[in-house]
N, C-alpha and C positions, 0 to 999 in steps of 0.2 A: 301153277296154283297149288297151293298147299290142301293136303286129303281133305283137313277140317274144313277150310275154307269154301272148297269145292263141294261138298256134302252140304253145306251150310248155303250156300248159292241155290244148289239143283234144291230145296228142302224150300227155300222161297221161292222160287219159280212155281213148284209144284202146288203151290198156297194159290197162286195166284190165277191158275191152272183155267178156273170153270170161269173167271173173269175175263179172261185173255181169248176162251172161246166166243164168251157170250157175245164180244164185242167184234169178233171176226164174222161173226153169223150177222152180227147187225151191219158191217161193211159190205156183207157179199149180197143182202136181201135189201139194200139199198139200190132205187132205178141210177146210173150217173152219165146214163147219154142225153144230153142237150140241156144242161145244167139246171136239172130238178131243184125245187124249192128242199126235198127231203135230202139231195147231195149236200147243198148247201148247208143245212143244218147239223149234219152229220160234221160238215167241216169242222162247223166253229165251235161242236162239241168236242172235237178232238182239240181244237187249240186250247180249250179250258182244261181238258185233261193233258195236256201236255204241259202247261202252264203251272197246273195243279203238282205236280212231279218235277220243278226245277228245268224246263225247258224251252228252250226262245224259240219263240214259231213267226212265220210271217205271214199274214192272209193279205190278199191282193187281186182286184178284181181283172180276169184276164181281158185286154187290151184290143179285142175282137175285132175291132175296124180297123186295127194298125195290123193285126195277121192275115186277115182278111188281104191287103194287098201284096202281103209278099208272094216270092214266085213260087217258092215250095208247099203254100198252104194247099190243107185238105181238109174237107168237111165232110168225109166220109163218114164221120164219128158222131153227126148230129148238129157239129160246130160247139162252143163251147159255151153257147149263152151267156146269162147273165154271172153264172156263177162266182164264188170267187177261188184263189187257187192257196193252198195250204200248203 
């Protein structure tokens, strides 16, 4: 990458800086064991901001009674309720 380009790069990153925090802090002080109504919300905010920024996302609700019988499942985790999966 070219000096300019690379200055120009770290120079938008660093704009985007308290954004990119604010939104880490709202991922980390979200509950997302046993598929919260606020996980969920949080999901499909991300797909609109993903959306919003040129990128294809898939939400899809995960398939619980079909992993439920496989042999390696584990619900240690809560299980994965209704949520859906981004």
């Amino acid at each position: 990458m070219q000096p300019q380009a690379r200055r120009t790069r770290l120079r938008d990153v660093a704009a985007e800086r308290p954004a990119m925090v604010e939104l880490l802090q709202e991922l980390v002080r979200t509950p997302s064991v046993g598929g919260t109504r606020a996980e969920s919300e949080l999901q499909e905010r991300l797909v609109r901001d993903f959306a919003a920024s040129g990128l294809e996302t898939d939400l899809w609700p995960v398939p619980l009674a079909e992993l439920e019988r496989a042999p390696d499942f584990s619900s240690k985790s809560g299980g994965a309720g209704i949520r859906p999966t981004c």
